[in-house]
N, C-alpha and C positions, 0 to 999 in steps of 0.2 A: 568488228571491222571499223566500224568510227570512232573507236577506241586510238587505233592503230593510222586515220588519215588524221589524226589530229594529233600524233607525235609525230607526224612527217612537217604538216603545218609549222608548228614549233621549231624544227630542225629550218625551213626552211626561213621565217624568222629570224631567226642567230646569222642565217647565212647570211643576208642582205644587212644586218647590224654590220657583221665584219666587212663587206664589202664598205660600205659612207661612213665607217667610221675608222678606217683603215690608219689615221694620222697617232688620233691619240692612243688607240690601242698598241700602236707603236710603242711608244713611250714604255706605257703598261708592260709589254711584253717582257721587254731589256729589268726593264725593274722585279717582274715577275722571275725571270731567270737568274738575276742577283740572288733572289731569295732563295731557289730552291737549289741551287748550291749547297747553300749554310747547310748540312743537312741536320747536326747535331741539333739545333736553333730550331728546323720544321719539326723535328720530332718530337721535342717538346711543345710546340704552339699545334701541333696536329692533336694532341692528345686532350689538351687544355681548353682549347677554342671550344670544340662542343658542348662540354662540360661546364663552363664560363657561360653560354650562349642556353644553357637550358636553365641553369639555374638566375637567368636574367629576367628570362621572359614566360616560361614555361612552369606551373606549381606539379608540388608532388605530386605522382601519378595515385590515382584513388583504384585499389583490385577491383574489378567488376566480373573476371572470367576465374572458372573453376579450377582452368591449369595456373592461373595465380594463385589462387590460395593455396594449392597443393603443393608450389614452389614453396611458398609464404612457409605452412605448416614445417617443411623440411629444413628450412631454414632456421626456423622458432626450436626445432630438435636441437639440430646442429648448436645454436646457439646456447644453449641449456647442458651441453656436454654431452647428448646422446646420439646415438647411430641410428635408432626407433624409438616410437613408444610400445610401452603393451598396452595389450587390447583395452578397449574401453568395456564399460557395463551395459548392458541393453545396445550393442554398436549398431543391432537392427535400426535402430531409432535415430542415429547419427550417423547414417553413410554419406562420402562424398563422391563427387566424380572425382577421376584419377587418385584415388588412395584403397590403400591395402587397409580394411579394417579386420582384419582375421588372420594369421596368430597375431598378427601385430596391426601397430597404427603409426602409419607412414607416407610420402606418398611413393606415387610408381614411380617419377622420372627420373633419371640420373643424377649423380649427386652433387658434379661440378659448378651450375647453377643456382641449386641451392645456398652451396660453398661460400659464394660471393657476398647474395643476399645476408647471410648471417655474419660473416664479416660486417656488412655496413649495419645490421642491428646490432651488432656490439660496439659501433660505433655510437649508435643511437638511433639509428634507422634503417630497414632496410633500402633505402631508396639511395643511402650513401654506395651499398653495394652496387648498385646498378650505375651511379655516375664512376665508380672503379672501374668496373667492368668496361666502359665506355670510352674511358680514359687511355686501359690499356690497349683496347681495339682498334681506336682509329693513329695511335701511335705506329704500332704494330700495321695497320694497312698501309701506313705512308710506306712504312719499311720494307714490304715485301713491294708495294710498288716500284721503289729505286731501284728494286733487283731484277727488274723486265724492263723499267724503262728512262729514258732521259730524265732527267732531275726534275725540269719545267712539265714534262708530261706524267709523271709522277703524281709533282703535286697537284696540279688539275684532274687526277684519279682520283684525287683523297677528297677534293671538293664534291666528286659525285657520288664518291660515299658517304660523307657527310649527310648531301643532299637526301640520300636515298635509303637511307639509316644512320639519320643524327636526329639535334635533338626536336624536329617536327611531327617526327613519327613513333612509331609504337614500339618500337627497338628501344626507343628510351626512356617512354610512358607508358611505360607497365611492368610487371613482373615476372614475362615470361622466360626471360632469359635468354633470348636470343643470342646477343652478342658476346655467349661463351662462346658455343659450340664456330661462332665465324671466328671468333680468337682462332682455334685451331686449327680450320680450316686455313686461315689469312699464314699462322706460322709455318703449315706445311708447304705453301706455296711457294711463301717467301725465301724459303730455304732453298727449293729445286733449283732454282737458275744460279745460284750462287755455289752450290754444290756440285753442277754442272761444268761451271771453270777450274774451282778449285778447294779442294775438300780442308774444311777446317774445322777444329773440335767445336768451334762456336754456332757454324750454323748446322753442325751434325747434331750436337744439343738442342738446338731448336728448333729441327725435324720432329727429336723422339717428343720434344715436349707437346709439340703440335698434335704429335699420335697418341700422347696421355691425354691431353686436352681433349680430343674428339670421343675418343671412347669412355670418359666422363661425364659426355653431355649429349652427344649425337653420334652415334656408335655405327650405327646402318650404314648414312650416309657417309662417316668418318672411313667406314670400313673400306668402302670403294675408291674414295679419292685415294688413301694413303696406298690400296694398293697399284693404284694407278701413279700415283706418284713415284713411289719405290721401285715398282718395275721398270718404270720408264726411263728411272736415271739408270738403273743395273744395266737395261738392255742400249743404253747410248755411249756409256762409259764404262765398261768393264770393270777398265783399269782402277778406276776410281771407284772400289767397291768399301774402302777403307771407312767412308762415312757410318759404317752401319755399328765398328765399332763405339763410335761418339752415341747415335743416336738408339742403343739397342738397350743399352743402363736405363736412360731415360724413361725410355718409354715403357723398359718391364716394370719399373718404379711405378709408374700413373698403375700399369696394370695392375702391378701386385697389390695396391692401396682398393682399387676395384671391386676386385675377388674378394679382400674382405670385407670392403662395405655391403656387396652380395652377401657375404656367411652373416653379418652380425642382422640382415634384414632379415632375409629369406632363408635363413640358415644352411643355403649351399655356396658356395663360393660362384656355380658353375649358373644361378639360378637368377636371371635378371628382376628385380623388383616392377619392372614393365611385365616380365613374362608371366609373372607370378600376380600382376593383376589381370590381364587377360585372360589366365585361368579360370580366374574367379567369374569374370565378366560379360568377356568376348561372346557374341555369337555367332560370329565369323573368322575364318582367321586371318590376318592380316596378309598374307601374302598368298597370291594364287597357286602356286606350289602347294602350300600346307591343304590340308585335307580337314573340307567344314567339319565342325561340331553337328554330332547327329542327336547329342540331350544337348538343349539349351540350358543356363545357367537359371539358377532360381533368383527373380528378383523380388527384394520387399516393399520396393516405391514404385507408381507407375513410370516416374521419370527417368530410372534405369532401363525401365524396358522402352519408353520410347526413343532413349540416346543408342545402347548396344545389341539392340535386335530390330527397331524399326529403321531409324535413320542411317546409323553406320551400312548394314547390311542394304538396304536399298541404292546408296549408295556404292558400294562395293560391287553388288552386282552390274550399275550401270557402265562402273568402270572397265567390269572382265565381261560385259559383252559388247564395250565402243573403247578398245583402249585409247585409239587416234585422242579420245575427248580429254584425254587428260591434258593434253597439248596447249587446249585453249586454258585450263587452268595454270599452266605453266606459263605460257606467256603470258598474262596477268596478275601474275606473282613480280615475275621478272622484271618485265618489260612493260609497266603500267608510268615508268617515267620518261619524260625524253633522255636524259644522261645517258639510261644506255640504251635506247634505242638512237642514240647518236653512235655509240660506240657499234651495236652491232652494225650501222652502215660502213662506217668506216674502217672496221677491221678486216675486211678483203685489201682495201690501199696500204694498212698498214703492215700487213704479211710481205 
């Protein structure tokens, strides 16, 4: 709760600024609406600025967490020309957290992520991946912004994404890879409203790419949006179902590349390199649907058993019996900045 009066505080701050300083902000404004016209000109300084702005002030990010290094390791594959390693010798003795050490040596996460990172190490670091990555996202966010909103409101979106995952934060100081999986989310969005007026091979491409992009790196989550997305243009516009020829190639491409990064790890095409650690791991299953694991896994370190049987699982239980509680993690994910807790006050006026 004092979390939450003290992004009101802040909101109400800005108010009173815009009120006594209403003369020059004047000024500002007309000059700020010059700009976001240009749109060719924002899209490349949207993409640039960040990236500009971390490597001014900000040093390479140093991996400290487990899901970095298993990115790192996937990437160090990737980059070396392979899909996996084989197994190591003694692998009892070198287990990681999130990696497959049995048939193979890998990690679990998806491999779009990875993708990037190995790119920027065959640049010369992986941390070049991550300013790509970077580069393309907030390019790409200003884009799908001008397709819901005014130019000038647009680009004061792009400033609170910046804010909110540029380069201060851990979106871009570190190696978890976040800003693939918003790549695709941002492409599928940015597509809807534009596909909504009027159907063209370019943002019907940029749909499917949005739905290879997501289920390369955040597949669950991708799965929901895109089918929320897709329904929703179907169910508003019939007529205009044409896009799906544009975005249907596309996206069986991401998939079909997929299926066999699944067969060359896990040797089924149909078998997630996540699911096929979990196998190994899990002492619960991830989703309250699924039905617990009645043997637990055998583990060789105590530290496996205190991550996937003590923690996770205590965890999990407190979730399936207080779902409401997840809410407060949600909004703290979310909404721990004022940008968008400006925006969700204002999004009832601006309906």
């Amino acid at each position: 709760m004092e979390s939450v009066l003290i992004n009101f505080a802040e909101i109400f701050g800005i108010m009173l600024i815009l009120k006594y300083l209403a003369g020059p902000l004047q000024h500002f404004k007309f000059a700020w609406r010059h700009l976001a016209q240009r749109r060719w000109l924002c899209l490349l300084l949207a993409g640039a600025i960040p990236v500009l702005l971390h490597l001014a002030f900000y040093p390479r990010p140093e991996p400290s967490q487990a899901d970095e290094f298993a990115n790192l390791l996937q990437a160090d594959t990737f980059a070396h020309g392979r899909w996996a390693n084989p197994a190591r010798p003694l692998w009892e003795y070198f287990e990681q957290f999130h990696v497959i050490s049995q048939l193979i040596f890998a990690s679990k996460y998806p491999p779009l992520p990875a993708a990037f990172l190995a790119v920027g190490q065959k640049l010369g670091s992986p941390y070049y991946g991550v300013l790509i990555s970077a580069a393309i996202t907030f390019s790409a966010t200003l884009w799908m912004l001008y397709g819901w909103l005014p130019p000038s409101y647009a680009l004061l979106g792009w400033v609170i994404a910046v804010v909110s995952w540029g380069p201060s934060t851990y979106w871009m100081n570190s190696y978890w890879g976040g800003l693939v999986p918003a790549l695709g989310g941002i492409l599928v969005t940015g597509a809807w409203p534009r596909l909504r007026k009027a159907v063209t091979l370019r943002d019907s491409g940029l749909l499917g790419l949005g739905i290879a992009v997501l289920a390369s790196s955040r597949m669950y989550e991708g799965l929901v949006l895109c089918v929320v997305a897709c329904g929703s243009l179907l169910l508003i516009n019939p007529r205009g179902w044409r896009w799906i020829l544009g975005a249907a190639p596309v996206a069986a491409a991401g998939l079909g590349a997929l299926l066999y990064y699944n067969f060359k790890v896990t040797g089924s095409p149909w078998l997630l390199p996540y699911v096929l650690h979990e196998q190994q791991y899990a002492a619960i299953a991830n989703f309250v649907f699924l039905r617990t694991k009645t043997v637990l896994p055998v583990y060789h370190h105590p530290e496996f058993q205190r991550l996937f049987a003590d923690w996770v699982v205590r965890d999990a239980t407190a979730y399936r019996a207080h779902p409401l509680s997840k809410l407060t993690f949600v909004w703290g994910f979310f909404f721990n900045k004022w940008p968008f807790v400006l925006a969700l006050v204002c999004a009832p006026f601006a309906c």
